[in-house]
C-alpha positions as CSV (number, residue, x, y, z in Angstrom):
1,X,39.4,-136.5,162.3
2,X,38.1,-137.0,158.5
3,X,37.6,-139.4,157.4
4,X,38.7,-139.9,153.5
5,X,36.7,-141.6,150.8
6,X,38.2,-142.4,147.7
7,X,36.5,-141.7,144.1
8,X,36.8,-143.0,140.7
9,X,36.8,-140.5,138.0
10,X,36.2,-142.1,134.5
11,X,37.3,-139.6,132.2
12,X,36.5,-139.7,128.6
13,X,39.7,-138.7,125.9
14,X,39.4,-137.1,123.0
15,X,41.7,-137.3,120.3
16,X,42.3,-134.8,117.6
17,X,42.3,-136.0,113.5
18,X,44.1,-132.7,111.5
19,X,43.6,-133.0,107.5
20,X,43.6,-130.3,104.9
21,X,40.3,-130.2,103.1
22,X,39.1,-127.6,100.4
23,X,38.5,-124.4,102.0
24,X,35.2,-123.8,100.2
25,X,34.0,-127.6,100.8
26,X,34.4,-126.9,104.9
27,X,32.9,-124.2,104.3
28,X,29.9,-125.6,102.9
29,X,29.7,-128.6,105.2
30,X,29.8,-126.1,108.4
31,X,26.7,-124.1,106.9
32,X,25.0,-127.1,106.4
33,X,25.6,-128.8,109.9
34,X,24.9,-125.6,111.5
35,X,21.3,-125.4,110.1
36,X,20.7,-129.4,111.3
37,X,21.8,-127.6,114.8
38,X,24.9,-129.7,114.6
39,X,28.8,-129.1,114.6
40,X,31.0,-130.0,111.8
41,X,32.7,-132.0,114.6
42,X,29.8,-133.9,115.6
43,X,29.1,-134.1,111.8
44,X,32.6,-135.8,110.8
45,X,32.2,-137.8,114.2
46,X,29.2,-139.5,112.9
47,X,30.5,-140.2,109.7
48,X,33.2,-141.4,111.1
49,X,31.8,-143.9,113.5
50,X,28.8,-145.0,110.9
51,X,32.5,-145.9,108.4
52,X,33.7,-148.0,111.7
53,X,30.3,-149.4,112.1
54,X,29.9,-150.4,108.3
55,X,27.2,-148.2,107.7
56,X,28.4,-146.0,105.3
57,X,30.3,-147.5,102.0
58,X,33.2,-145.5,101.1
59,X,34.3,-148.0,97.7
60,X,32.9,-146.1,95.3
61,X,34.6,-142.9,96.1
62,X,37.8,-145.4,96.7
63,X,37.1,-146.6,93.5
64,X,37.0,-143.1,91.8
65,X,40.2,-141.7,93.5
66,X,42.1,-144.7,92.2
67,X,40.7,-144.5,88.6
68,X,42.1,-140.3,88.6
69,X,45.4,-141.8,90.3
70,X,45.8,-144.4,87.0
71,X,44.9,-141.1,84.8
72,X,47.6,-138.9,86.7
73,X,50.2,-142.0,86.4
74,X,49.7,-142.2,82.5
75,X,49.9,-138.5,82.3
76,X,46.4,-137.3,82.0
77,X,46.5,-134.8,84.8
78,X,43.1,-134.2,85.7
79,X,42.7,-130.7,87.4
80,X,40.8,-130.3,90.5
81,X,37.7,-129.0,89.5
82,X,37.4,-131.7,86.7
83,X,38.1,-134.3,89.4
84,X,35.7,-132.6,92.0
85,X,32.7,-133.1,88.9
86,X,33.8,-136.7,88.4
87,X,33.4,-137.8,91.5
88,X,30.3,-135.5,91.8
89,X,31.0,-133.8,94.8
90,X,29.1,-130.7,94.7
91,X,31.2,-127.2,96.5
């Protein structure tokens, strides 16, 4: 006879986040975490917890996207590239 002994697996989930991003920006960011040795996974993982942990400020760029948003409501379309300088955001 065997005898049975039960184990607890802990298992860990991962969850998927799908967003469209400039093709040339990914691009850029995947060159750049590959020479740190790093994943663009790992990369947006960190930012992501360091924004949970209040680590990194997002207001200004909230503050910029708004200001374009006023512009595009009072008809001053902006065009990506001009909105891409303003907010300094180098491809």
């Amino acid at each position: 006879m065997t005898a049975y002994i039960p184990r607890i697996y802990y298992v860990h989930m991962n969850t998927k986040i799908i967003f469209n991003t400039d093709t040339k920006l990914k691009a850029a960011a995947q060159k750049k975490a590959r020479k740190q040795g790093l994943t663009l996974s790992a990369v947006l993982n960190f930012a992501t917890r360091a924004y949970v942990n209040d680590t990194i400020e997002i207001d200004v760029i909230a503050r910029d996207l708004a200001h374009a948003r006023e512009q595009i409501r009072q008809g001053k379309f902006v065009t990506h590239d001009e909105l891409v300088k303003e907010l300094g955001i180098k491809l």
